[in-house]
VOMIRO-40805 format. One line per 5 residues: number of its first residue (from 1); their letters; for each residue x, y, z of C-alpha. Coordinates in steps of 0.02 Angstrom, whole numbers, plus 50000, padded with zeros to 5 digits. Last residue first. Layout:
residues N
NUM) A) X:Y:Z; ...
***
This chain:
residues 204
204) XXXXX) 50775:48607:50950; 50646:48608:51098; 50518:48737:51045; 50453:48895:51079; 50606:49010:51020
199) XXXXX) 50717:49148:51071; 50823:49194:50933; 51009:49294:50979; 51094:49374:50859; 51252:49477:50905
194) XXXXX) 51348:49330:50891; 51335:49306:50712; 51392:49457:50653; 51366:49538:50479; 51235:49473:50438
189) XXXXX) 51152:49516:50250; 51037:49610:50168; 50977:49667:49999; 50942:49818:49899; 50889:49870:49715
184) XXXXX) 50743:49974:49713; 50581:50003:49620; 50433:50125:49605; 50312:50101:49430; 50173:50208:49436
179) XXXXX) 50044:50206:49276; 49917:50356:49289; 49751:50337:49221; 49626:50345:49071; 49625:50169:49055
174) XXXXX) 49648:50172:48869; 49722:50326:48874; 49889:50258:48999; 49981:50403:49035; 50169:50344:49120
169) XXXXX) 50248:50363:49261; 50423:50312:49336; 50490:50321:49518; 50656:50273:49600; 50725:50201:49765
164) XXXXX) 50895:50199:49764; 50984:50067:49669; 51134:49954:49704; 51104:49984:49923; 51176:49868:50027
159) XXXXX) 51102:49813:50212; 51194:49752:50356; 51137:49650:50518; 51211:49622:50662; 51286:49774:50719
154) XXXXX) 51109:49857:50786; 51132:49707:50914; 51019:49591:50912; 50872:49500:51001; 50760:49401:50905
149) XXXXX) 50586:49356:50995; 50436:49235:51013; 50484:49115:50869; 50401:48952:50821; 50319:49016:50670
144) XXXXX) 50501:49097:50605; 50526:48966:50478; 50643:49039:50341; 50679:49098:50174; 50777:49241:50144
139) XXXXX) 50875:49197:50016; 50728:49154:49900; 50775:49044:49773; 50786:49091:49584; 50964:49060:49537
134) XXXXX) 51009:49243:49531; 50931:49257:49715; 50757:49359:49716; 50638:49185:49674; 50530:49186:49538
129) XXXXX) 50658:49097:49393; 50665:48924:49493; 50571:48906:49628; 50530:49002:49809; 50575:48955:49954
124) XXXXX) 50454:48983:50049; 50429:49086:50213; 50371:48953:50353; 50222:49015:50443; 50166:49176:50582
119) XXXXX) 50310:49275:50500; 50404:49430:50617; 50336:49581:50508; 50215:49623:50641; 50325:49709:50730
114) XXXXX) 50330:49771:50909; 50495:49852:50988; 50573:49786:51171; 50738:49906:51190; 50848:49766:51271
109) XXXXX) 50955:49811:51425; 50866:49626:51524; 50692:49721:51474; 50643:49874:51403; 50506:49997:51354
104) XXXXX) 50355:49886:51398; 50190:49965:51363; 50016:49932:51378; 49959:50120:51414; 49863:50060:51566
99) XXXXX) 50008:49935:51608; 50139:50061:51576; 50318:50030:51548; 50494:50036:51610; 50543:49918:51772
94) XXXXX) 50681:49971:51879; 50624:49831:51998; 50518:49984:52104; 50447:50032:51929; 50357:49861:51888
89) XXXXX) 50366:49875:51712; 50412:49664:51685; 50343:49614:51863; 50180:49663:51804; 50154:49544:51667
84) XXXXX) 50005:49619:51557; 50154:49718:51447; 50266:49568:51406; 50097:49483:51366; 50068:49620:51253
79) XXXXX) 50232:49624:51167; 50215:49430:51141; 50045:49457:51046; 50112:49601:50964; 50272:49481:50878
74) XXXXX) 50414:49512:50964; 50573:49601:50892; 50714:49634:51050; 50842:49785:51026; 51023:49800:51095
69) XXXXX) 51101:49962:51044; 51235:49997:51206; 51275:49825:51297; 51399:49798:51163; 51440:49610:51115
64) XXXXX) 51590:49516:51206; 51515:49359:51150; 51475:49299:51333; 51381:49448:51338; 51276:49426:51200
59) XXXXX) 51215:49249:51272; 51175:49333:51455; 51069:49451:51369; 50993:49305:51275; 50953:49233:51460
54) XXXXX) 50899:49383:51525; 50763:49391:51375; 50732:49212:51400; 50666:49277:51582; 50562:49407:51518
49) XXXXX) 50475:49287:51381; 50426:49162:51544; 50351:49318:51627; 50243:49367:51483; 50179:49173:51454
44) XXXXX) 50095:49168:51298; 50231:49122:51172; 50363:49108:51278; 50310:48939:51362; 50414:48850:51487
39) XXXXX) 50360:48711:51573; 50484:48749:51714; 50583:48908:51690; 50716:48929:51559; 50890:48876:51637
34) XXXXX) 50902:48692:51556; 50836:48761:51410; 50711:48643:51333; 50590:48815:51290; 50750:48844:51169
29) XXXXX) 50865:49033:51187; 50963:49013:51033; 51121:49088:50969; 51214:49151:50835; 51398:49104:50800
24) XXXXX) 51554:49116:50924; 51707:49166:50828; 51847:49015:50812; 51831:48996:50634; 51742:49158:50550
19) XXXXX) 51571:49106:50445; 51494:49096:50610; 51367:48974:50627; 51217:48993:50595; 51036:48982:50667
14) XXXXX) 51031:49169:50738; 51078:49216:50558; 50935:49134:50500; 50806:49220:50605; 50931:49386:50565
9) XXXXX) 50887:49367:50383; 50694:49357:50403; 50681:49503:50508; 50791:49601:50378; 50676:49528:50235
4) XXXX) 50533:49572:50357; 50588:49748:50356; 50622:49780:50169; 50464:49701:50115
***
């Protein structure tokens, strides 16, 4: 839960604007991009993901974000095509990676990482009194299904802490088990706009 909330939140923060007048807000890297390659398709197309890659790299930099820390989320579909595309770990380009292993360390100064906690469909919304917010919507709701990637800085995203997690058990005779209850009390938030940066399969 804790990782596709933060996945979640930094989808939306890539869609914001910055809270700050006159600071740059998150960005997006569109298949309609007038620099993205021809019929452009970063879904499936490992070579067309590497190139919006430079282009969110290009994004960060333009918002004075660190070079240091920068991290790319795909999906293991997009990893793999990332992988299969030879140019990508080519090691007389610089490349990092293994096409026997499939493996892509890093592309455009981004640390590539697979997770499957990047949503497939639109995360609801949730309605009154079963959402997590105190009016009972979900605040992390969001439509990720057309993304291939988020890029970010590790200084994009913050996370606070009310309640560590914490365990309780209890006897139950008349099912002759063990009750565990765990819980915590966290939630998430951006912190910086600019150093989110979605790459996404469609036009707007």
């Amino acid at each position: 839960m804790w990782d596709a909330q933060l996945i979640q939140m930094a989808v939306i923060g890539a869609r914001s604007a910055n809270p700050v007048t006159g600071m740059p807000g998150g960005s997006q890297i569109l298949t309609s991009n007038a620099q993205a390659p021809a019929s452009a398709d970063f879904m499936n197309n490992g070579g067309h993901l590497a190139s919006a890659l430079f282009l969110a790299a290009q994004a960060m930099d333009n918002a004075f974000v660190p070079q240091d820390d920068r991290y790319a989320f795909v999906r293991p579909a997009q990893y793999y095509a990332l992988a299969s595309t030879v140019n990508n770990i080519n090691t007389l380009w610089g490349g990092m990676g293994a096409f026997s292993d499939g493996t892509v360390l890093k592309i455009a100064g981004f640390t590539i990482v697979k997770n499957v906690h990047l949503a497939t469909a639109a995360v609801a919304t949730g309605t009154t009194g079963a959402g997590f917010g105190p009016d009972g919507r979900n605040p992390y709701a969001v439509d990720p299904s057309a993304t291939a990637a988020i890029c970010m800085h590790k200084s994009a995203l913050a996370t606070v802490q009310l309640l560590g997690l914490a365990m309780e058990s209890e006897y139950d005779i008349r099912r002759q088990g063990t009750l565990l209850v765990a819980k915590y009390a966290v939630g998430h938030g951006v912190l910086r706009n600019e150093a989110l940066v979605e790459i996404k399969n469609a036009t707007s």
